[in-house]
C-alpha positions as CSV (number, residue, x, y, z in Angstrom):
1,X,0.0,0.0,0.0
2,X,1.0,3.6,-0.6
3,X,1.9,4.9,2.9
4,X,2.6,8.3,4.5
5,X,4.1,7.0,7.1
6,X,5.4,9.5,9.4
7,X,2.7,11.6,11.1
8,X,4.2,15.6,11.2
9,X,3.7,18.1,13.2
10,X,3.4,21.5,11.3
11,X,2.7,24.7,12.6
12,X,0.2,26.7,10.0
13,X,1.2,30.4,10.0
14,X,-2.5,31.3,8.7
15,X,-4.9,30.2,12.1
16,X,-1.5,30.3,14.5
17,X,-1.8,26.6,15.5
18,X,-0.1,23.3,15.0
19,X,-1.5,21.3,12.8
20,X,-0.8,17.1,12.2
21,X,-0.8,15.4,9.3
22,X,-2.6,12.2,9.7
23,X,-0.8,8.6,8.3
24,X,-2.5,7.8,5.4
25,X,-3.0,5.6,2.6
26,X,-4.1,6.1,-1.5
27,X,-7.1,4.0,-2.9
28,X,-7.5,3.9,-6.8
29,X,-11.8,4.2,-6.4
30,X,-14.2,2.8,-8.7
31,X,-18.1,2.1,-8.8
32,X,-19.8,-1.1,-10.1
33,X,-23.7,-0.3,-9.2
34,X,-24.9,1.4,-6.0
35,X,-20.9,-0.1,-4.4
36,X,-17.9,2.1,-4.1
37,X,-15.0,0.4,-4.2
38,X,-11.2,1.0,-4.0
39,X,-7.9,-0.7,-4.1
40,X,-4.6,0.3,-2.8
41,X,-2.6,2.7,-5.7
42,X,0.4,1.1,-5.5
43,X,-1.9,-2.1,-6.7
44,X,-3.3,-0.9,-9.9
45,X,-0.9,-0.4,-13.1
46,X,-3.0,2.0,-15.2
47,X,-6.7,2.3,-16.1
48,X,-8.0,2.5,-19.6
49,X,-12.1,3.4,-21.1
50,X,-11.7,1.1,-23.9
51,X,-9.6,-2.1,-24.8
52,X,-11.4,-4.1,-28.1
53,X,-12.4,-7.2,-25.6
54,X,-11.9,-10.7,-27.7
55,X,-14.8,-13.4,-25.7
56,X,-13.3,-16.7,-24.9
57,X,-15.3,-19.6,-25.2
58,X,-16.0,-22.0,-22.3
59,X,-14.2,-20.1,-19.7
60,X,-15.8,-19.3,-16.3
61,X,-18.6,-16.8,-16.4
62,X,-16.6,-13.8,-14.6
63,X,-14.1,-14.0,-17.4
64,X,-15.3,-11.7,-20.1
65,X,-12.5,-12.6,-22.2
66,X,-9.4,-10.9,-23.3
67,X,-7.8,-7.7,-24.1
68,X,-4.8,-6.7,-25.8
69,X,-2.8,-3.9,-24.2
70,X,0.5,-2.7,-26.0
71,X,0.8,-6.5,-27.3
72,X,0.5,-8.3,-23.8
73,X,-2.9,-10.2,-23.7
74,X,-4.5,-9.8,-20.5
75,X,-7.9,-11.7,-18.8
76,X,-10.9,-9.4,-18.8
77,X,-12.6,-9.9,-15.6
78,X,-16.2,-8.8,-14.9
79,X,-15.3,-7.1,-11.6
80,X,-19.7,-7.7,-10.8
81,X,-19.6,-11.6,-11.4
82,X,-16.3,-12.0,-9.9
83,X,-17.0,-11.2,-6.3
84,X,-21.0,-12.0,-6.8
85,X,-22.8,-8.3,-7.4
86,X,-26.2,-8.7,-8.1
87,X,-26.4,-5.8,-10.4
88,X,-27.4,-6.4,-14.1
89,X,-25.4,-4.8,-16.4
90,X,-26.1,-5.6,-20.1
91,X,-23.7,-3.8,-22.2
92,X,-19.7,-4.4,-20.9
93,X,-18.6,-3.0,-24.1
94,X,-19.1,0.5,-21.9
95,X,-17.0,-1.2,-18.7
96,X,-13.5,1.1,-17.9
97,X,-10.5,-1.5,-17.7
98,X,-8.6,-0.8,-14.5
99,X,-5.5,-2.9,-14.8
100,X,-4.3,-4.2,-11.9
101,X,-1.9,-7.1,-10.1
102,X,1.3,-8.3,-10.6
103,X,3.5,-6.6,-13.7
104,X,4.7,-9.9,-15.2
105,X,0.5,-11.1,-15.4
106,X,-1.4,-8.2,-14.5
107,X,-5.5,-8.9,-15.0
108,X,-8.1,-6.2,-16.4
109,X,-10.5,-5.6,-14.1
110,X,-14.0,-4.3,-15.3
111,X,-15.7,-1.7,-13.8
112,X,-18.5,0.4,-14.7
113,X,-16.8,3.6,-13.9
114,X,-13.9,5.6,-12.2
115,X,-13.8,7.6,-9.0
116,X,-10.7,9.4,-8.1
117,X,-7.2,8.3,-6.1
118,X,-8.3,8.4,-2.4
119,X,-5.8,9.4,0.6
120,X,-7.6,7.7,4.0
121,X,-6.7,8.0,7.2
122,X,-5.2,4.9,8.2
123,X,-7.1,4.6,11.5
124,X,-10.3,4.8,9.3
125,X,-10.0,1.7,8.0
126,X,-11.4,-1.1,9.6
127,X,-12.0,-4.8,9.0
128,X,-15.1,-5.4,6.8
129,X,-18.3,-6.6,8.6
130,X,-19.7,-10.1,8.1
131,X,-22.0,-9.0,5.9
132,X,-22.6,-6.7,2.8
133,X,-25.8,-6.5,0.7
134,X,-25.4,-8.0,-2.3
135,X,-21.7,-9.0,-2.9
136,X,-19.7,-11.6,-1.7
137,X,-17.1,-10.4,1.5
138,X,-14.5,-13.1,0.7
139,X,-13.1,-10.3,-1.6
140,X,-13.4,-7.5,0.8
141,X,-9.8,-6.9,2.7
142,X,-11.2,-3.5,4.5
143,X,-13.9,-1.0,4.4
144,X,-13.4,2.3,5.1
145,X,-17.1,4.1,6.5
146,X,-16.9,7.9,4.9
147,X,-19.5,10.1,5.4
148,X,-21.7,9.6,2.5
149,X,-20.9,6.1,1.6
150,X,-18.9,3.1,2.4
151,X,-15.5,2.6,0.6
152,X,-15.3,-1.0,0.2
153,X,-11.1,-1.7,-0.6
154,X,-10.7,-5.2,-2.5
155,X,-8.3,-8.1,-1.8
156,X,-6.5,-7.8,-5.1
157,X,-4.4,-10.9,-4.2
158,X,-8.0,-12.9,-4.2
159,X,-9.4,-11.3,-6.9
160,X,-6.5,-12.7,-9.0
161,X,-6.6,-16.2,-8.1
162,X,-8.7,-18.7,-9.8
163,X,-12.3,-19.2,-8.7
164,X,-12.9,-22.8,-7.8
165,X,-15.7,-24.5,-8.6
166,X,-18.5,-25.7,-5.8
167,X,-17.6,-29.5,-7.1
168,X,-14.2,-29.1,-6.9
169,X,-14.1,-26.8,-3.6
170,X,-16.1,-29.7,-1.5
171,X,-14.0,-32.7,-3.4
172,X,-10.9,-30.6,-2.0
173,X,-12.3,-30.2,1.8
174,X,-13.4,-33.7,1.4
175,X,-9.2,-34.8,0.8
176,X,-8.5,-33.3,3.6
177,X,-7.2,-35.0,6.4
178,X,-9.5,-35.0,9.3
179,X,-7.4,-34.3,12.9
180,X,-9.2,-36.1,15.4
């Protein structure tokens, strides 16, 4: 994460009174239906309004398919079915490509628009709740309660693995050996 991390003491000349800089940290933000969401700056490459989008058959439904960016091919992912919106979109040709991860295999993420880079107090984030309407918290790492809305910040390290099947999630849990 992009960190201040040293909380200074400043003394502002125009009120005649110290003033502290709080520790903070920069979220790229981003909106997919009524959610806000962000994810740390120093986790998000670049962001682009329109890649030409090639569909690949048979993959899972939260890959869209693939774009081409400067001649490296990178997974579209529909950021809604990926972590389980239920918002209805029905055009993605329209989505923003925020590209995000790791250089050497960075993903596109899809989004239906983009908010603005985000510096938050550090001691205003907080663990996410058990529950949030209408998205799945496994990909929730934080949540960050501003005063108008709820900044949910993404696990980008989830969002980039494989999703597993139900089948092959309870055939894993059931080759597990049981401690007794």
């Amino acid at each position: 994460m992009s960190t201040n991390n040293n909380a200074i003491v400043a003394r502002d000349e125009d009120i005649g009174q110290e003033v502290q800089q709080l520790e903070t940290t920069q979220f790229v933000t981003f909106y997919f239906g009524e959610h806000f969401f962000g994810l740390p700056i120093d986790e998000v490459i670049e962001i682009n309004r329109m890649l030409d989008l090639t569909p690949v058959p048979l993959a899972p439904d939260y890959i869209t398919g693939i774009v081409n960016l400067r001649g490296q091919i990178l997974t579209a992912v529909n950021l809604a079915k990926r972590i389980g919106l239920s918002t209805k979109v029905e055009d993605e040709t329209d989505f923003n490509n925020l590209i995000m991860g790791r250089r050497e295999e960075p993903i596109s993420l899809l989004v239906q628009q983009i908010g603005d880079v985000m510096a938050v107090p550090k001691e205003q984030i907080e663990p996410p709740p058990a529950l949030i309407q209408g998205l799945d918290v496994r990909y929730v790492k934080h949540v960050c309660k501003l005063p108008e809305k709820l900044l949910i910040i993404l696990d980008s390290e989830i969002l980039q693995r494989p999703k597993l099947s139900k089948q092959r999630n309870d055939r894993e849990a059931e080759e597990q050996p049981q401690n007794m």
